[in-house]
MOPAC internal coordinates of N, CA, C and O (Angstrom, degrees):
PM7 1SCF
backbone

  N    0.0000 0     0.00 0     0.00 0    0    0    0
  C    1.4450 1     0.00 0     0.00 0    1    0    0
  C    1.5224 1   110.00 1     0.00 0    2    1    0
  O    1.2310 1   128.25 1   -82.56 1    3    2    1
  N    1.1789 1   101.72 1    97.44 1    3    2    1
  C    1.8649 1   117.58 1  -175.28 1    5    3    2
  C    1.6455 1    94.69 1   -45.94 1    6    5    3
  O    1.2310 1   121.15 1   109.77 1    7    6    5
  N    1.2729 1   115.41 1   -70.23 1    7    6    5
  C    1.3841 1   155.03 1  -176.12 1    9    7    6
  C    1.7726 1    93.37 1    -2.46 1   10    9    7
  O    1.2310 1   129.88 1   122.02 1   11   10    9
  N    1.5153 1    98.55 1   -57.98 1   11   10    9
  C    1.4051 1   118.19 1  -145.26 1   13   11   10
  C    2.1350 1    99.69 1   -66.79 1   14   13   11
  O    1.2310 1   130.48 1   141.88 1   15   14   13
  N    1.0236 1    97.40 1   -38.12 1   15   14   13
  C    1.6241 1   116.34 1  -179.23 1   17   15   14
  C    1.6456 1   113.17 1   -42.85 1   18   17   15
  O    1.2310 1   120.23 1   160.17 1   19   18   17
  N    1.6398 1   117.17 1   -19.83 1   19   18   17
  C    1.4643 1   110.35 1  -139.33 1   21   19   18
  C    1.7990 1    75.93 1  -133.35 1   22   21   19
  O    1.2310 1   130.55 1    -7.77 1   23   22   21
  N    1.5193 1    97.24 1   172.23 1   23   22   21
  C    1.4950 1    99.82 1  -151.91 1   25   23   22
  C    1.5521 1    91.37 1   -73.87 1   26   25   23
  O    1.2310 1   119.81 1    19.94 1   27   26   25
  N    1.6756 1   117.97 1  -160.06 1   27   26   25
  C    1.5388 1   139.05 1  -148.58 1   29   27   26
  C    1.9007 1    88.67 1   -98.83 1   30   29   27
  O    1.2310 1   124.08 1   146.39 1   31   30   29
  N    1.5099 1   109.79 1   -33.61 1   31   30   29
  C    1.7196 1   100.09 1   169.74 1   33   31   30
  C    1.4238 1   129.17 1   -51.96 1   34   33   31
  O    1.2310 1   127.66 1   109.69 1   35   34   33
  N    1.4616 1   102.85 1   -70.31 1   35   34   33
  C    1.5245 1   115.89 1   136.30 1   37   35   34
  C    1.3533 1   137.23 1    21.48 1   38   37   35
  O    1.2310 1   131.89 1   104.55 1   39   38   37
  N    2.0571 1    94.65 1   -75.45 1   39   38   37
  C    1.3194 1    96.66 1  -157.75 1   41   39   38
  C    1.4925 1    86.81 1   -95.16 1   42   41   39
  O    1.2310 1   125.22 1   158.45 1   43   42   41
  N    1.4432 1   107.57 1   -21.55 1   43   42   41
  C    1.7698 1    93.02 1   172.71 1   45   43   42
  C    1.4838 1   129.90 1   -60.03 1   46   45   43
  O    1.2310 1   123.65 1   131.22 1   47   46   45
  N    1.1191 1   110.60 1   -48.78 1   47   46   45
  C    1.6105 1   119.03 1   173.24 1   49   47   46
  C    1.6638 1    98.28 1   -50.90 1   50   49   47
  O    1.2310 1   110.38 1   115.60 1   51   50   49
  N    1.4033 1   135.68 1   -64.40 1   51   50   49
  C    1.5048 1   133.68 1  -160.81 1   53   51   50
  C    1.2259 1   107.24 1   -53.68 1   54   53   51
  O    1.2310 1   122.01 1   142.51 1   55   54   53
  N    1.5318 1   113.76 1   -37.49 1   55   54   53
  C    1.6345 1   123.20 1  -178.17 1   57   55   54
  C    1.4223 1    95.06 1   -64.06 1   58   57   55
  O    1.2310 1   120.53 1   109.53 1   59   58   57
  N    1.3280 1   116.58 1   -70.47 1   59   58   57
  C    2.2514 1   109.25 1   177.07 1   61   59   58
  C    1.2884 1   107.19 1   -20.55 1   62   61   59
  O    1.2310 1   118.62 1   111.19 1   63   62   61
  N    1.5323 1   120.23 1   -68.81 1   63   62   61
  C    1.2845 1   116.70 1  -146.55 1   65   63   62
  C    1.3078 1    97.51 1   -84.73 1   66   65   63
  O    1.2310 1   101.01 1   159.91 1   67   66   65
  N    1.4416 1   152.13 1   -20.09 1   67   66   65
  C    0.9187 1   142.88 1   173.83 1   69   67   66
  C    1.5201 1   120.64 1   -67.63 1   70   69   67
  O    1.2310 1   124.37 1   136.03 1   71   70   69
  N    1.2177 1   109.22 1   -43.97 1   71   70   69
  C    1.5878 1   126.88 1   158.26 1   73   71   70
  C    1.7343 1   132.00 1   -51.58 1   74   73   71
  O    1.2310 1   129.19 1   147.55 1   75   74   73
  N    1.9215 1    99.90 1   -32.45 1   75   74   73
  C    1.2526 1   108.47 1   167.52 1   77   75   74
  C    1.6522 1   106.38 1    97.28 1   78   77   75
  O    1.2310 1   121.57 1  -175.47 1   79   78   77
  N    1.4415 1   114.60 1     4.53 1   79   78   77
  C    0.8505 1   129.07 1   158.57 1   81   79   78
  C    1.6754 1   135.15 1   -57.61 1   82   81   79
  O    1.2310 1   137.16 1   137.18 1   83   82   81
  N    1.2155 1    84.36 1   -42.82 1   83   82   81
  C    1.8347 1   102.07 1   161.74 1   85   83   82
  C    1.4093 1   108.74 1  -143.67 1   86   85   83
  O    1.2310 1   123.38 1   -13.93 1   87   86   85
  N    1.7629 1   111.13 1   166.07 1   87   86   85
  C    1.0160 1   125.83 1  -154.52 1   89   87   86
  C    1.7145 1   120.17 1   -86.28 1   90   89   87
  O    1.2310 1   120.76 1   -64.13 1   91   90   89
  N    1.5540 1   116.15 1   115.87 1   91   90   89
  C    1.2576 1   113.31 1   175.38 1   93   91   90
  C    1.9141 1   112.69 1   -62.41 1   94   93   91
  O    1.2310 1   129.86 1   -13.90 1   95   94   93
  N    1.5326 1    98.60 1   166.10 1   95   94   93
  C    1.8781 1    97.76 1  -161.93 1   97   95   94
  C    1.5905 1    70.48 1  -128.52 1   98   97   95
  O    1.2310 1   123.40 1   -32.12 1   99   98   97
  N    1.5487 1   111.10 1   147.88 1   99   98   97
  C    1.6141 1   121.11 1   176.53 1  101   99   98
  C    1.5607 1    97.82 1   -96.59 1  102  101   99
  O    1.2310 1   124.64 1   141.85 1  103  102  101
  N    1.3334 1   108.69 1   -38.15 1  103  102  101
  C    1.5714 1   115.55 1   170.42 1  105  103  102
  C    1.2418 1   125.03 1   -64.64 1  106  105  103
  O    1.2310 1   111.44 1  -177.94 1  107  106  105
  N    1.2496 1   133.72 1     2.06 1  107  106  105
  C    2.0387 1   119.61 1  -139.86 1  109  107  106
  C    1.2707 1   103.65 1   -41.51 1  110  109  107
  O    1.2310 1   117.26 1   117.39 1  111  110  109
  N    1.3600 1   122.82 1   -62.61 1  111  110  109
  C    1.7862 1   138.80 1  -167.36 1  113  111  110
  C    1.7079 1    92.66 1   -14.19 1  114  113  111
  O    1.2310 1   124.53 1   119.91 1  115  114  113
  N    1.4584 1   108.91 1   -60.09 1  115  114  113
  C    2.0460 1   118.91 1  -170.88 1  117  115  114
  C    1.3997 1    92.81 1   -56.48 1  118  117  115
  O    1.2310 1   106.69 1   148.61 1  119  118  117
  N    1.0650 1   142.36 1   -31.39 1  119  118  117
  C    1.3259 1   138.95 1  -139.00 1  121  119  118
  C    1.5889 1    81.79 1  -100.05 1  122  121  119
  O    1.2310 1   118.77 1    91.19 1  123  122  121
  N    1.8602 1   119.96 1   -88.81 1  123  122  121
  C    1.2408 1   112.41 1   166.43 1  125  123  122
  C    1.2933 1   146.48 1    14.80 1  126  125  123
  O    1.2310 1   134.74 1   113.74 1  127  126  125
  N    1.6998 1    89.09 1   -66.26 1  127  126  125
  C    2.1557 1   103.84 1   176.87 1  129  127  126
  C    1.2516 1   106.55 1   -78.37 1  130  129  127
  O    1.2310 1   113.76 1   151.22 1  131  130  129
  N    1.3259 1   129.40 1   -28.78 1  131  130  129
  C    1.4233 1   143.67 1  -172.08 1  133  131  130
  C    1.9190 1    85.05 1   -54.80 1  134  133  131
  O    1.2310 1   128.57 1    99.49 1  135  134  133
  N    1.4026 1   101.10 1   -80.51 1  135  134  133
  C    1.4313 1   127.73 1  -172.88 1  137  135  134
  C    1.5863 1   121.74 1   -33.21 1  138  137  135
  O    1.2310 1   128.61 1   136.85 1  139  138  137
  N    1.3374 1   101.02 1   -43.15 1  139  138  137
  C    1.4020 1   127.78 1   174.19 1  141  139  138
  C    1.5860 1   121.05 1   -62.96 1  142  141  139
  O    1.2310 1   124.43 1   125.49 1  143  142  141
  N    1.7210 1   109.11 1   -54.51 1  143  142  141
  C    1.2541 1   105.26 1   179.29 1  145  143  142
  C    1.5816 1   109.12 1   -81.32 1  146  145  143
  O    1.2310 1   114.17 1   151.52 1  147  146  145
  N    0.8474 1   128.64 1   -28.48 1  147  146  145
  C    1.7183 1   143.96 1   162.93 1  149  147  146
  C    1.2943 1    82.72 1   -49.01 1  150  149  147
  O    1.2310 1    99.27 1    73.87 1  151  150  149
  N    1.2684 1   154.94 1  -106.13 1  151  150  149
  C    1.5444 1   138.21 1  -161.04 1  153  151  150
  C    1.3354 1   108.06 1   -45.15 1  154  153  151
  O    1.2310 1   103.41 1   115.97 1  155  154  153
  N    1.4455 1   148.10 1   -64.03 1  155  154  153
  C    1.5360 1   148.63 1  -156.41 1  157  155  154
  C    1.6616 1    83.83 1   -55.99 1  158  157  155
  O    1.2310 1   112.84 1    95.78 1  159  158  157
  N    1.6461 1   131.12 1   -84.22 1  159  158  157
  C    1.1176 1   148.29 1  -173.65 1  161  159  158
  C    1.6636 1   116.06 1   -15.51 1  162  161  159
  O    1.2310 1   121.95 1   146.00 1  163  162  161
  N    1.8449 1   113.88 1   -34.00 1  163  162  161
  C    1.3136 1   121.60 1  -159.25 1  165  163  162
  C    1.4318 1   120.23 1   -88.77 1  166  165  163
  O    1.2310 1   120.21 1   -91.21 1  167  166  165
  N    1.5057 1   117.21 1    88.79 1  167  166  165
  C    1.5389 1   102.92 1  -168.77 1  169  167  166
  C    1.1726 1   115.03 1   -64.25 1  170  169  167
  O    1.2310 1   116.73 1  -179.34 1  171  170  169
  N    1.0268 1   123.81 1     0.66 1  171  170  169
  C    1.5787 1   115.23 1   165.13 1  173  171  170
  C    1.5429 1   133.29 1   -59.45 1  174  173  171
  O    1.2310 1   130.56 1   149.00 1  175  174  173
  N    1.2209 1    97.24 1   -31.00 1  175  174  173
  C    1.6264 1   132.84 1   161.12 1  177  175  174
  C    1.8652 1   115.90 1   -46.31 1  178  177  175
  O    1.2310 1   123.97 1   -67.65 1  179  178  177
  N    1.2789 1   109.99 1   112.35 1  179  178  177
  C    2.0322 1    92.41 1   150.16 1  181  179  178
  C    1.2532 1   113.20 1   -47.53 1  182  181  179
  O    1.2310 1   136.36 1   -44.82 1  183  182  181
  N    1.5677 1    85.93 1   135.18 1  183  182  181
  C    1.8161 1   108.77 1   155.70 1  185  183  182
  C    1.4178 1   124.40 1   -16.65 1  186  185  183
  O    1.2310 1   130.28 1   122.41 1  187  186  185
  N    1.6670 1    97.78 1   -57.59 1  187  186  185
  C    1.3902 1   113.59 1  -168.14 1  189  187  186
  C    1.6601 1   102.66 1   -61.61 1  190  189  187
  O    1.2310 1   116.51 1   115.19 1  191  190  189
  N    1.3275 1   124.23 1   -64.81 1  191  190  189
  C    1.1691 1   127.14 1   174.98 1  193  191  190
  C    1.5122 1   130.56 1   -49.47 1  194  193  191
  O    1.2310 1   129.52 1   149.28 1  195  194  193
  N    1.1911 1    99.26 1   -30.72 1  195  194  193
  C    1.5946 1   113.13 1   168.35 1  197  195  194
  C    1.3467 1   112.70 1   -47.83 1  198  197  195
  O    1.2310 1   123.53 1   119.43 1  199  198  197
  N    1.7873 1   110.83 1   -60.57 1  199  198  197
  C    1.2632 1   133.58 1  -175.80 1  201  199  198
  C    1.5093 1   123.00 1   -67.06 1  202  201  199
  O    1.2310 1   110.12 1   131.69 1  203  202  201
  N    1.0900 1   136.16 1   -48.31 1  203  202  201
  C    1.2972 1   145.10 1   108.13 1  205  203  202
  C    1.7722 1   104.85 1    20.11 1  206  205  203
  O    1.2310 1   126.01 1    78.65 1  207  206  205
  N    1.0413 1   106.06 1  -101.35 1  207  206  205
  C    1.6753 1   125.69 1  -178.23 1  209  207  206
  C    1.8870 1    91.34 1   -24.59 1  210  209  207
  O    1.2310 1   125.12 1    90.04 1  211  210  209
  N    1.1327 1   107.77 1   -89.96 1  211  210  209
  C    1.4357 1   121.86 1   163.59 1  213  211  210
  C    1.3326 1   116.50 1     2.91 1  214  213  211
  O    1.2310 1   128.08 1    78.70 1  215  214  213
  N    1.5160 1   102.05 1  -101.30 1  215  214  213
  C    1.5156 1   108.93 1   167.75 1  217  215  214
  C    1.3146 1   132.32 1   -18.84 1  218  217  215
  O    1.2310 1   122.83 1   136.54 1  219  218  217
  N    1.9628 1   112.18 1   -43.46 1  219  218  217
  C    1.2087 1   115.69 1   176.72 1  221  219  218
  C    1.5196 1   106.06 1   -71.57 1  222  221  219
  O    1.2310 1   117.64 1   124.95 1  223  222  221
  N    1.4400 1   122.10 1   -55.05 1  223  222  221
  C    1.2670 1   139.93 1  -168.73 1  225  223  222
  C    1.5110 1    96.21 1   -32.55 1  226  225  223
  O    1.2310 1   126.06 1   104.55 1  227  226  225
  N    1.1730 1   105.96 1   -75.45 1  227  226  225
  C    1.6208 1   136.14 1  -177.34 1  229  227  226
  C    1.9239 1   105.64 1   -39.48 1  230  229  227
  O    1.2310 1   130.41 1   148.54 1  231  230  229
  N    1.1927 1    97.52 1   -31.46 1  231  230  229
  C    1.8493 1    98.19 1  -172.54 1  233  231  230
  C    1.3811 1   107.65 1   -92.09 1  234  233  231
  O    1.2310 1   127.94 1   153.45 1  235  234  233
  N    1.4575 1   102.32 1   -26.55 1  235  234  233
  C    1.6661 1   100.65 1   172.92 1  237  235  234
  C    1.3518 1   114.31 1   -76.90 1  238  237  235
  O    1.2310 1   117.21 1   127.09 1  239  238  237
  N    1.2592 1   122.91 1   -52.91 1  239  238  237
  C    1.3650 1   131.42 1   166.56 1  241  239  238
  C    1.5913 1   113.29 1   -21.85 1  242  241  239
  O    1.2310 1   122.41 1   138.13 1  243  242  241
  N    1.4137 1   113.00 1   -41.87 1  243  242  241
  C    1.5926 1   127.16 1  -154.87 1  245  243  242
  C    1.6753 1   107.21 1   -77.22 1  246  245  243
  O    1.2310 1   131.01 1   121.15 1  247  246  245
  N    1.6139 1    96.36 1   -58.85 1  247  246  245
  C    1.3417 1   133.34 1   167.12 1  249  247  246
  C    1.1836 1   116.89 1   -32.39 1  250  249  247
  O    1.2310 1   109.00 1     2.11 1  251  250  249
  N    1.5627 1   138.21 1  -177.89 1  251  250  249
  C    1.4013 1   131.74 1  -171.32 1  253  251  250
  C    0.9293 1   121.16 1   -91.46 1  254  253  251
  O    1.2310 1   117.36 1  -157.54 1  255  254  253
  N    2.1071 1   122.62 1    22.46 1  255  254  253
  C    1.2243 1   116.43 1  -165.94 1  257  255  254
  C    1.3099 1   103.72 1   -70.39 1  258  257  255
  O    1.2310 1   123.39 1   -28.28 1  259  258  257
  N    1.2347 1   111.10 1   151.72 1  259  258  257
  C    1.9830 1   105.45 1   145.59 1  261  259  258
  C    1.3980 1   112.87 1  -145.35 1  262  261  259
  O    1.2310 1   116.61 1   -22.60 1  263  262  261
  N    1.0975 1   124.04 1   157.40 1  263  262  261
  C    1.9391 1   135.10 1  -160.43 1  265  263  262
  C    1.7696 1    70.79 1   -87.45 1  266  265  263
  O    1.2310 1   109.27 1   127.76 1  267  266  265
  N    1.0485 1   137.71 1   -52.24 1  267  266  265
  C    1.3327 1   125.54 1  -147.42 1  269  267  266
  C    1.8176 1   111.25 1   -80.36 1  270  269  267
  O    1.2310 1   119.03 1  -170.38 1  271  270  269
  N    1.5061 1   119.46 1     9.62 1  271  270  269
  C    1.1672 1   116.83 1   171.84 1  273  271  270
  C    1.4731 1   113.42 1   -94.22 1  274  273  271
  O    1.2310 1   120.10 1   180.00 1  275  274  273

């Protein structure tokens, strides 16, 4: 159970959508980078977290995602 690893927000939302309570995304990955640069982008944010966001953004990008699968 991947699920279980990631904080109590997390596991709340997975429990919704698993339940049907809230809405599964066939895409998430779009959703993700969306999410990601919206955090890197936010100077309101630490550095650290900014960078972070980034890094991930940036590794998925690299990786085998594609919008077109």
């Amino acid at each position: 159970m991947k699920h279980l690893a990631y904080c109590e927000k997390i596991r709340e939302v997975y429990s919704q959508i698993g339940s049907g309570d809230q809405g599964y995304m066939p895409n998430a990955i779009s959703v993700v980078l969306k999410t990601l640069d919206q955090i890197a982008n936010n100077p309101d944010l630490p550095e650290d977290v900014r960078d972070n966001a980034a890094f991930a953004a940036a590794n998925l990008l690299i990786s085998d995602y594609s919008e077109d699968a």
